[in-house]
MARMIPA-162975 format. One record per residue: residue number from 1; x, y, z of N, C-alpha, C in turn. Coordinates in Angstrom, 3 decimals. Atoms other than C-alpha are relative to their C-alpha. Layout:
+-----+----------+----------+----------+----------+----------+----------+----------+----------+----------+
! num !      nc1 !      nc2 !      nc3 !     cac1 !     cac2 !     cac3 !      cc1 !      cc2 !      cc3 !
+-----+----------+----------+----------+----------+----------+----------+----------+----------+----------+
! NUM !        X !        Y !        Z !        X !        Y !        Z !        X !        Y !        Z !
...
+-----+----------+----------+----------+----------+----------+----------+----------+----------+----------+
! end
This chain:
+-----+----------+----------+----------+----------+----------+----------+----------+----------+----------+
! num !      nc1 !      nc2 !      nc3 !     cac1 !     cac2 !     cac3 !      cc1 !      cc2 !      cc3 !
+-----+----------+----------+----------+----------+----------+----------+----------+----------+----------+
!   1 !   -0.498 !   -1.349 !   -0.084 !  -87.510 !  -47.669 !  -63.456 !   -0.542 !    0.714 !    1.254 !
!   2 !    0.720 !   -0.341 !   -0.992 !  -89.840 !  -46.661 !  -60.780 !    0.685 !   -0.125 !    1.437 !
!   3 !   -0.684 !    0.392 !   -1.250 !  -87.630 !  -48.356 !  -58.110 !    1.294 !    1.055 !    0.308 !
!   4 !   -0.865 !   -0.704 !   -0.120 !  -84.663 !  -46.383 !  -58.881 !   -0.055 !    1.180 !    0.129 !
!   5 !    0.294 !   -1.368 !    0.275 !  -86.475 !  -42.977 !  -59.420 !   -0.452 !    0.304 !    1.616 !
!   6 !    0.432 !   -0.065 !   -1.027 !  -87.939 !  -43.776 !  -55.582 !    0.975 !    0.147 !    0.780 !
!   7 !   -0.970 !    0.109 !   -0.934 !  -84.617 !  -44.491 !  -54.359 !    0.739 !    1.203 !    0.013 !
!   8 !   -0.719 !   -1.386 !    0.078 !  -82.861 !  -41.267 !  -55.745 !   -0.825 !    1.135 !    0.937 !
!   9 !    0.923 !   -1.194 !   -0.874 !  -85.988 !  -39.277 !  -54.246 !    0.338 !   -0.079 !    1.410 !
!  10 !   -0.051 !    0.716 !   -1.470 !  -85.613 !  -41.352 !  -50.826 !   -1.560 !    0.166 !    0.054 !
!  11 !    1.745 !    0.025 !   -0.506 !  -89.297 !  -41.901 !  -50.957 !   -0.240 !   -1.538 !   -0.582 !
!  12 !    0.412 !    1.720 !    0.237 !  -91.282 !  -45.411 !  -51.333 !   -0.855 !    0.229 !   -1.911 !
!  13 !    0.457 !    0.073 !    1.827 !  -92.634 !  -46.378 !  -55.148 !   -1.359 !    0.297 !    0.732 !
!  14 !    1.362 !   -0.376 !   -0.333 !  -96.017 !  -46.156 !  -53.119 !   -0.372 !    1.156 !   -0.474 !
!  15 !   -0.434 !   -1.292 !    0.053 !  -95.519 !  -42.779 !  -52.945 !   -0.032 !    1.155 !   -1.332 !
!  16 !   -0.033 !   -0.182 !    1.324 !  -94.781 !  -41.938 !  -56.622 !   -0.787 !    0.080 !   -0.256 !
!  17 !    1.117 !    0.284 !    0.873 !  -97.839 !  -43.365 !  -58.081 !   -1.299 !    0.441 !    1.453 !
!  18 !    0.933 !   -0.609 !   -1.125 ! -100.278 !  -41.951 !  -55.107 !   -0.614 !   -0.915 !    0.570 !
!  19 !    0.569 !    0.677 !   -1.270 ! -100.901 !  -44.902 !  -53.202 !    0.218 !    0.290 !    1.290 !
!  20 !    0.038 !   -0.712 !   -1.049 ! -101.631 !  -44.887 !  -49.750 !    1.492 !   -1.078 !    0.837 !
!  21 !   -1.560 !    0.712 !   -0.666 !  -97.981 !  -46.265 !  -47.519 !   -0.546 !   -0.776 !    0.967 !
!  22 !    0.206 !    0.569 !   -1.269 !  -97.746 !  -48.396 !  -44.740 !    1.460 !    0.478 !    0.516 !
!  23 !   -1.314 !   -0.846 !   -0.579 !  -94.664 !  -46.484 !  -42.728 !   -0.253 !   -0.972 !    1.395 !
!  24 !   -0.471 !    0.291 !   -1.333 !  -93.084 !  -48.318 !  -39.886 !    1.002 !    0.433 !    0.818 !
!  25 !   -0.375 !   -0.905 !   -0.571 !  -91.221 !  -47.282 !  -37.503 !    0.011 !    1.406 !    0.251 !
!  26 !    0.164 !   -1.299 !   -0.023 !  -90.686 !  -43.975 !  -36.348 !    0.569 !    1.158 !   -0.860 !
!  27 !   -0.720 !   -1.147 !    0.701 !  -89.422 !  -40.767 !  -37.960 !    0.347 !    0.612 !    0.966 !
!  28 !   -1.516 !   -0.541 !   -0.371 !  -86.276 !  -39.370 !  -36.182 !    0.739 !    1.250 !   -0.684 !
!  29 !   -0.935 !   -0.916 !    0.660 !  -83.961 !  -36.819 !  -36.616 !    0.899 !   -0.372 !   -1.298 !
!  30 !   -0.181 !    0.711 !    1.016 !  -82.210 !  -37.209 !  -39.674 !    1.502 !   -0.505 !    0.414 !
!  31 !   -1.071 !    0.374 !   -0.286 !  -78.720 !  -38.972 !  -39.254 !    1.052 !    0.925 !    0.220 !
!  32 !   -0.754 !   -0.901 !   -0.269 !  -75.804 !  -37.160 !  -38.100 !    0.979 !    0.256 !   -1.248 !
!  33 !   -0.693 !   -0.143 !    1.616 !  -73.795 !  -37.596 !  -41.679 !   -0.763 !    1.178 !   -0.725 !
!  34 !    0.985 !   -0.400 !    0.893 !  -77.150 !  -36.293 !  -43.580 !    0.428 !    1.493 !    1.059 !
!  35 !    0.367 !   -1.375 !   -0.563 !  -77.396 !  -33.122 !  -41.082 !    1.580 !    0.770 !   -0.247 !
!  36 !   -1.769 !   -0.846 !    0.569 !  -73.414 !  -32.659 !  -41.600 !   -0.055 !    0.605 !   -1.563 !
!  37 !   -0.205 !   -0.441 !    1.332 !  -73.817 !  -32.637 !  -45.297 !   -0.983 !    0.752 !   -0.270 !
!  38 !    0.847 !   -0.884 !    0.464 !  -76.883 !  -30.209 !  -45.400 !    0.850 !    1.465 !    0.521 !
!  39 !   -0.849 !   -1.099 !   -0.693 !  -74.479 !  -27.923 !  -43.128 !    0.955 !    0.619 !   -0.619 !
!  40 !   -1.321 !   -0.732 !    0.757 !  -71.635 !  -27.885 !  -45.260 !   -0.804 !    0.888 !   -1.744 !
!  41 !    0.511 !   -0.799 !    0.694 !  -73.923 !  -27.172 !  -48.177 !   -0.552 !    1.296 !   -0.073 !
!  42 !    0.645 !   -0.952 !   -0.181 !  -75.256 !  -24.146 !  -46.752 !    1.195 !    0.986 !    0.480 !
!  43 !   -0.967 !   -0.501 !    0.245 !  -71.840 !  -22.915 !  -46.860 !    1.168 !    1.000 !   -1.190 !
!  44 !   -0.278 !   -0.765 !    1.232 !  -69.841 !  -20.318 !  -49.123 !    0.609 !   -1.176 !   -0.790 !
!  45 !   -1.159 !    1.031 !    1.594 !  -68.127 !  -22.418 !  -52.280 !    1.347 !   -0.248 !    0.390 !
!  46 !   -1.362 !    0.053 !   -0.190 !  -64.878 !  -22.041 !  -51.295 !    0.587 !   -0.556 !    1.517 !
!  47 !   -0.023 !    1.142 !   -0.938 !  -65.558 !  -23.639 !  -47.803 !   -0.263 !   -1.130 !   -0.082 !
!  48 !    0.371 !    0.715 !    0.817 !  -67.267 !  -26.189 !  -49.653 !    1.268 !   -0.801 !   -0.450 !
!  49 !   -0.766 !    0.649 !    0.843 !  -64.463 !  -27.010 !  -51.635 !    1.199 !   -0.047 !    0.933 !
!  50 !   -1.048 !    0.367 !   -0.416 !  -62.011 !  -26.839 !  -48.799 !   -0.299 !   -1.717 !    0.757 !
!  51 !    0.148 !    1.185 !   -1.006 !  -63.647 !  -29.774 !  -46.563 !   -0.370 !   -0.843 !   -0.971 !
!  52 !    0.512 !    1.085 !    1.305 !  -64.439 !  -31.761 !  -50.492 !    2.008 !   -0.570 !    0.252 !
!  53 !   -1.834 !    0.008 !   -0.557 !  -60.265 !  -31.268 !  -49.868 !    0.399 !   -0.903 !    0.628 !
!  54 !   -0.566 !    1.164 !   -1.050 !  -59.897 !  -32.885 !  -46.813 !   -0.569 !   -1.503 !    0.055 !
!  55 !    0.795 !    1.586 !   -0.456 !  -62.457 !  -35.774 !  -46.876 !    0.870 !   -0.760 !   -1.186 !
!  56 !   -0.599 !    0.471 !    1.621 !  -60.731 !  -36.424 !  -50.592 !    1.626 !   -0.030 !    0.752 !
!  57 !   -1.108 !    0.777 !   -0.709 !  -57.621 !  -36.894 !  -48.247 !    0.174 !   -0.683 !    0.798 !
!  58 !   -0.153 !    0.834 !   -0.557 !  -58.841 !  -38.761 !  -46.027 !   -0.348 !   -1.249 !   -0.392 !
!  59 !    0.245 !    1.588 !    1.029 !  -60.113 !  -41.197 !  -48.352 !    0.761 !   -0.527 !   -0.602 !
!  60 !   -1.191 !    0.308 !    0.674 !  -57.473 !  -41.641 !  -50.179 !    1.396 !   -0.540 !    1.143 !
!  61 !   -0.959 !    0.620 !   -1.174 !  -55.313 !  -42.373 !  -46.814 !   -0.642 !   -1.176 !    0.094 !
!  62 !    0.470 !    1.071 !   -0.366 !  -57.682 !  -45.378 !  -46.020 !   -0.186 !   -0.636 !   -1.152 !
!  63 !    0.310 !    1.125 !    0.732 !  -57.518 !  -46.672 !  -49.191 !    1.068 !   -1.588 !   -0.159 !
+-----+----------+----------+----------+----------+----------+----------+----------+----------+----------+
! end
């Protein structure tokens, strides 16, 4: 259970139980998807639900 509860967080099982990590690589900006979808969240509801709209048509075109 531990694995899945780490993965929903986005953190390591280390982490969880207070061990200490071994982190490689660097830490970066966060991806350009992730920074889109914190953007649209910080948006009224009803903009929200227009661009849930369009992506829900464009998915449905490529299927």
């Amino acid at each position: 259970m531990l694995p899945l509860l780490a993965d929903t967080l986005a953190v390591m099982v280390e982490e969880l139980i207070g061990a200490p990590t071994k982190r490689t690589g660097k830490r970066g900006p966060a991806p350009k998807l992730q920074q889109q979808l914190e953007r649209i969240a910080a948006q009224p509801k009803a903009q929200q639900r227009f661009v849930m709209q369009m992506l829900d048509t464009v998915l449905q075109q490529s299927e």
